[in-house]
NUVORO-698443 format. One line per field, with one value per residue (C-alpha): x, y, z; residue number from 1. Coordinates in Angstrom, 1 decimal, padded with zeros to 4 digits. Layout:
// NUVORO-698443
X [X,...]
Y [Y,...]
Z [Z,...]
k [NUM,...]
//
This chain:
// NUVORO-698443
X [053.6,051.7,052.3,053.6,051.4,053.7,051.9,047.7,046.2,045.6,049.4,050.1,048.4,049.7,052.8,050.0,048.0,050.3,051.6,050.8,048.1,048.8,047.0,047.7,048.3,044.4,043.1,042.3,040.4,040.3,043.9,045.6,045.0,043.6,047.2,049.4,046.8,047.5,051.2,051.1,049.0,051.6,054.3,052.2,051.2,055.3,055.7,052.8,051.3,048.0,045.3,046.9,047.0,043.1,043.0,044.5,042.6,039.4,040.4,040.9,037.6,035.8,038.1,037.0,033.8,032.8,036.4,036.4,039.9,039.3,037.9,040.0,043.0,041.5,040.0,043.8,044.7,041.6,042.5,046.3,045.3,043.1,046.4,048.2,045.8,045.3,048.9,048.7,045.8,043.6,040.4,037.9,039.7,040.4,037.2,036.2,038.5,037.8,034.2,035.4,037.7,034.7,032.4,035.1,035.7,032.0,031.7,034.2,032.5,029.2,030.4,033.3,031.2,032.8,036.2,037.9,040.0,037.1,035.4,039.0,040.1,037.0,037.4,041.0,039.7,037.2,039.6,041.9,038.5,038.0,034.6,035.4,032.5,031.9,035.1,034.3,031.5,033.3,036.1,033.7,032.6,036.0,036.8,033.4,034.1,037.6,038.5,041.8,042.1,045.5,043.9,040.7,042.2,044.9,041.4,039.5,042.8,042.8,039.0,039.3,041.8,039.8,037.3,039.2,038.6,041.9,041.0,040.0,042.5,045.3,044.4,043.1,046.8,048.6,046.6,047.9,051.3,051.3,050.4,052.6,055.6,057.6,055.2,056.6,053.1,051.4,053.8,053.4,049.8,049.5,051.9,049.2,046.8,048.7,049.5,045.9,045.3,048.2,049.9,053.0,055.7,053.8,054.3,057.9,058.6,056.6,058.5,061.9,060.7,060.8,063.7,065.5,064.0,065.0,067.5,067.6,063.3,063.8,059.6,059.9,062.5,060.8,057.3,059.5,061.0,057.5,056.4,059.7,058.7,054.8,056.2,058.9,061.7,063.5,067.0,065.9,063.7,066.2,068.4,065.9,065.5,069.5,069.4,066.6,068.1,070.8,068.7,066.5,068.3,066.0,063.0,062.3,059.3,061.7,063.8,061.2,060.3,064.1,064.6,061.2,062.1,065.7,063.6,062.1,065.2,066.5,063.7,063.2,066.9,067.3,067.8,065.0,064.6,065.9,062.6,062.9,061.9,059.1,059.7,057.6,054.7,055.3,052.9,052.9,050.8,049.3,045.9,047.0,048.3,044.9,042.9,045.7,044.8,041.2,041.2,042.7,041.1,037.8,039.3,040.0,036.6,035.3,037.3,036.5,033.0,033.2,034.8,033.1,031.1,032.7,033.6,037.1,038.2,040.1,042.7,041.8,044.9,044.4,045.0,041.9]
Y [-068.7,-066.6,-066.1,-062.4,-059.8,-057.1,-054.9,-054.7,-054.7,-051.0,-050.7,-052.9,-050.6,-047.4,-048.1,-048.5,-045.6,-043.0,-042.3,-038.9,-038.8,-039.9,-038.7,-041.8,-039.9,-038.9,-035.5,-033.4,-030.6,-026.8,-026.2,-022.6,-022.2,-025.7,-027.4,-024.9,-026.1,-029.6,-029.1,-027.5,-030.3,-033.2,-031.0,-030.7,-034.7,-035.4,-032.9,-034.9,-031.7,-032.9,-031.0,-028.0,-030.1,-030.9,-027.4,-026.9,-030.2,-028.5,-025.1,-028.1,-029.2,-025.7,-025.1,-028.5,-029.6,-031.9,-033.9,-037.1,-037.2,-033.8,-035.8,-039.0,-036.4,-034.9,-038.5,-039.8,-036.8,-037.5,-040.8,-040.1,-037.6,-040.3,-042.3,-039.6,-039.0,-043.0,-043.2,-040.3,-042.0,-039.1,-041.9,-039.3,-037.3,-040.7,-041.6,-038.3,-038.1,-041.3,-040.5,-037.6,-039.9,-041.9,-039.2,-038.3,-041.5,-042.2,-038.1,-040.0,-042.8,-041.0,-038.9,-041.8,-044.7,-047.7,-046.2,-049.0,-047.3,-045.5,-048.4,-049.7,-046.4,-046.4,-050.3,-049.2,-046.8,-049.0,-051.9,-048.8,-048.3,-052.1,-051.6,-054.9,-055.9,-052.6,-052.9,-056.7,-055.3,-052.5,-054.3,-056.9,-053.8,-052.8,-056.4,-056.3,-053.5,-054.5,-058.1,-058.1,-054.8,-054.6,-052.7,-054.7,-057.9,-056.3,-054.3,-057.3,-059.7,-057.2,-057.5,-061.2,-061.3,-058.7,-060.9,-064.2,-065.5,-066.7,-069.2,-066.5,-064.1,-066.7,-066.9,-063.0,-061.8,-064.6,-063.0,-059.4,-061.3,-062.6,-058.5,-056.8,-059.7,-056.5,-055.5,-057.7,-056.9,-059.1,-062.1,-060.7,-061.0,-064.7,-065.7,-064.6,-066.2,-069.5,-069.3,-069.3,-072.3,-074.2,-074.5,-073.4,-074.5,-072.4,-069.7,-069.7,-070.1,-066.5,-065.1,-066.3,-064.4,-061.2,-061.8,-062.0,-059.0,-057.1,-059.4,-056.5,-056.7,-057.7,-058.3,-060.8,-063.0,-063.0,-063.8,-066.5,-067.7,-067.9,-070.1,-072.5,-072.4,-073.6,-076.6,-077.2,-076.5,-074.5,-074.6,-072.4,-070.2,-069.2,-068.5,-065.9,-064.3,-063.7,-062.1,-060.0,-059.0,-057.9,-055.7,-054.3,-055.4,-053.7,-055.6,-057.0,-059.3,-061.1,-061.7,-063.6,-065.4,-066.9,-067.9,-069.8,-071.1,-072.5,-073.4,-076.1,-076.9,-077.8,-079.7,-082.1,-082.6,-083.4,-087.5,-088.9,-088.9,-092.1,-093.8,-093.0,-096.9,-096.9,-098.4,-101.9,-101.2,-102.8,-105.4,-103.7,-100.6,-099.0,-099.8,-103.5,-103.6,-102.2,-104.7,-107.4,-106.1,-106.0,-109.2,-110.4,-108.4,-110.3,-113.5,-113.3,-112.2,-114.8,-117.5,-116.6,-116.0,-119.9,-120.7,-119.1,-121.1,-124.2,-126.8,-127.6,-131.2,-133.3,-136.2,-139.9,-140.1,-137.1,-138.1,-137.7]
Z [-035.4,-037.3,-041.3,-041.7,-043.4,-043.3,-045.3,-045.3,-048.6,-048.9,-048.5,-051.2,-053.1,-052.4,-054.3,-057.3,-056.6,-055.6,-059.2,-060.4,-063.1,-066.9,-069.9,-071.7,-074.6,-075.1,-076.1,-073.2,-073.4,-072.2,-073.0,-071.9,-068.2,-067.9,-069.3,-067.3,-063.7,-064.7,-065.1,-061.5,-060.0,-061.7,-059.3,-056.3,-056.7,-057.0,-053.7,-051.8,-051.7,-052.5,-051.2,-053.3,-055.5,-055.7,-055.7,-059.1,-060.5,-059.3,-062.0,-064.7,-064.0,-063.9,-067.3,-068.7,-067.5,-070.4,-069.8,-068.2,-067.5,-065.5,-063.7,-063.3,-062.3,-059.5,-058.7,-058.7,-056.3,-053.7,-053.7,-052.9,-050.2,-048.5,-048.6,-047.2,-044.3,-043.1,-043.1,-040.4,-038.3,-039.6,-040.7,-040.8,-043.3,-045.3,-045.8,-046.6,-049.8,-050.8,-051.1,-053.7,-055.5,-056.0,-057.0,-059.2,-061.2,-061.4,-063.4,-065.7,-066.2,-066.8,-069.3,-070.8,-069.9,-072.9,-071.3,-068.8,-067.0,-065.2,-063.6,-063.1,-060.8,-059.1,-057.9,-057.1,-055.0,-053.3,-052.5,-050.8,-049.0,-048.4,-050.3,-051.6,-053.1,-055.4,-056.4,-057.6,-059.8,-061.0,-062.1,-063.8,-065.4,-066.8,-068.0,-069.8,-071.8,-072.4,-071.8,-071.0,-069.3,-066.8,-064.6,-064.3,-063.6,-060.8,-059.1,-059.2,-058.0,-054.6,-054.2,-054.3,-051.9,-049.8,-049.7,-049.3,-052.4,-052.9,-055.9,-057.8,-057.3,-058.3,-061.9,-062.2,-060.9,-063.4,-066.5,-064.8,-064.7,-068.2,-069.0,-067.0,-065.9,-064.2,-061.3,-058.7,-056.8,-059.1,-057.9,-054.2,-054.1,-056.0,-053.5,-050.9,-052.5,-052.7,-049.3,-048.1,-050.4,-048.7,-052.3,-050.3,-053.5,-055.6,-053.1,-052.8,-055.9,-056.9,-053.8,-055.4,-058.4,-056.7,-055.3,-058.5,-059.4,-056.5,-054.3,-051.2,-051.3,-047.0,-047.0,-049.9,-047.9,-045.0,-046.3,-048.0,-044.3,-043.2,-046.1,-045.8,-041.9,-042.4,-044.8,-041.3,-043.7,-040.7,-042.6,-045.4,-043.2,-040.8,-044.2,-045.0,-042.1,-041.8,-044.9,-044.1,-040.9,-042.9,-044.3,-041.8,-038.5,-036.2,-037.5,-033.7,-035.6,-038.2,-034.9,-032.8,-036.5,-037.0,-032.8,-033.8,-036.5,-034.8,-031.7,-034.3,-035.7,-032.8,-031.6,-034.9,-034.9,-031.1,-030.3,-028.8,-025.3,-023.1,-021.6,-017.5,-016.4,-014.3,-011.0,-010.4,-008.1,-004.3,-003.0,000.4,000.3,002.5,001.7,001.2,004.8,006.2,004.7,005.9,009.6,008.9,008.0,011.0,013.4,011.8,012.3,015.6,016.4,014.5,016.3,019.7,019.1,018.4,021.3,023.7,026.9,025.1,027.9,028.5,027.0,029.8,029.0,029.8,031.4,034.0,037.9,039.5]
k [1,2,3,4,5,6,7,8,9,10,11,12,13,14,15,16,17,18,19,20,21,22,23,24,25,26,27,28,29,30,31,32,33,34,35,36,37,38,39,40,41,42,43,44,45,46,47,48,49,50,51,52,53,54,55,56,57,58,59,60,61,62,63,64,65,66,67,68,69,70,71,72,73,74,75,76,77,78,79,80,81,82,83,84,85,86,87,88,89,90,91,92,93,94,95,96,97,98,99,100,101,102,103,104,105,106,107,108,109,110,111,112,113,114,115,116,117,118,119,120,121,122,123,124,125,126,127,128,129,130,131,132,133,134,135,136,137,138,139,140,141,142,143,144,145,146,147,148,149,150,151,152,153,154,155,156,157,158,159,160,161,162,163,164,165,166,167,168,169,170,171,172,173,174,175,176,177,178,179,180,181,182,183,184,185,186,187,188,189,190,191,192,193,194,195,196,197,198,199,200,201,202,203,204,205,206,207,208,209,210,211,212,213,214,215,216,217,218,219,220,221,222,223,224,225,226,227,228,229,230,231,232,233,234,235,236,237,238,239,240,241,242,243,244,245,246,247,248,249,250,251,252,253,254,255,256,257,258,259,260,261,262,263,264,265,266,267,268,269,270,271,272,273,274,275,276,277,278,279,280,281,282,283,284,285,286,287,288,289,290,291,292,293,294,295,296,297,298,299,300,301,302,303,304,305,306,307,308,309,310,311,312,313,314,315,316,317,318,319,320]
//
């Protein structure tokens, strides 16, 4: 049985990258027209509106050229809109505002280039568009110009992790842990990474973390099943997949988990089998039999070949 991955990394993210832009409290500029087109693009973001939302970014930018958060805003909105359109199947289009995202992050880091968060959107961006290894030097980049940047350790924990470097991405998403102990994605993805190191306890017990956060979180408790299930303790993996059924009882994959998982049960605790005794082997078979006859046969021919033209013995006694 395979481990569940019930969402794929660029999911994951989403619930990251979907939040409408923040100023983070830093001077913009234009003003006028350009604050009231921001304001309207925040609402458009919030309505998943976002192509007319790109729209209004794009008249912040013509106001503001020289503003690197310009910039990042309309970078944030690409990037939700590529979301928007792989969710619908559409790839072509998903690519295609990822690529302006990208463009757009890299205009704010070419005119903010000691700012972080640049280098850390753009690597955002390029784990949602499994460019794995850009996003690994870009989020070096952001931790080099600030060490302990949030968002440089979380880029750099999903571009580990896209690229199976699950050593790595343990300790980079327990730093982003020790910053930020609320995001249960943080524990989600260590527990991934444990997982693939077979440091299964470790895994359950980050699982069990989000669970305490948010006790209905049904993907939490049945990733949790599945790592009970691959250290055989069946008991506590069917537990978890009740309670997710509870949940979500339509979920037809968390079904064929638990009838596993109680198929093994029933297996390790079933008595063992009665030996069936083997019955002892006859000495008359049929080949044994032939040979018997063979045999035989040879010695008969044998015996009269001797006594052939022989002359017949007479008694002393005969009456002649």
């Amino acid at each position: 049985m395979k481990i569940r991955t019930t969402f794929t990394l660029s999911i994951l993210l989403s619930a990251l990258f979907f939040a409408a832009p923040v100023t983070n409290g830093k001077k913009r500029g234009g003003g006028g027209d350009a604050d009231g087109h921001r304001r309207k693009a925040v609402e458009l973001i919030d309505a998943k509106q976002y192509d007319l939302a790109i729209a209004e970014y794009t008249k912040v930018v013509e106001a503001s050229p020289d503003d690197p958060l310009a910039y990042r805003d309309r970078g944030t909105a690409y990037r939700a809109a590529a979301r928007a359109a792989e969710a619908a199947g559409d790839g072509a289009a998903a690519g295609a505002r990822y690529s302006s995202a990208i463009a757009d992050f890299s205009k704010q880091i070419e005119l903010s280039p000691k700012d972080p968060s640049g280098y850390g959107e753009r690597a955002q961006t390029e784990d949602l568009a499994r460019q794995y290894d850009a996003a690994l030097a870009d989020s070096n980049k952001a931790l080099e110009t600030k060490a302990d940047d949030l968002l440089g350790l979380k880029s750099r924990g999903f571009a580990e992790i896209g690229l199976s470097q699950w050593d790595k991405a343990v300790p980079d998403f327990t730093a982003a842990i020790q910053k930020d102990p609320e995001d249960p994605l943080n524990y989600d993805r260590r527990a991934w990474a444990n997982r693939n190191l077979k440091n299964f306890p470790a895994a359950v017990e980050d699982y069990t973390i989000i669970l305490q956060k948010t006790p209905t979180n049904e993907d939490a408790l049945v990733k949790r099943g599945a790592t009970y299930a691959a250290i055989l303790e069946y008991e506590k993996a069917i537990a978890d997949y009740q309670a997710a059924l509870k949940i979500k009882p339509d979920d037809y994959d968390t079904v064929q988990r638990m009838q596993y998982a109680q198929g093994q049960l029933a297996a390790k605790n079933a008595p063992p089998a009665t030996p069936t005794p083997t019955p002892g082997a006859s000495i008359f078979t049929p080949a044994k039999i032939f040979f018997a006859v063979v045999v035989l046969v040879i010695i008969a021919v044998v015996v009269r070949l001797m006594t052939r033209g022989k002359p017949e013995e007479t008694s002393s006694t005969r009456i002649r």
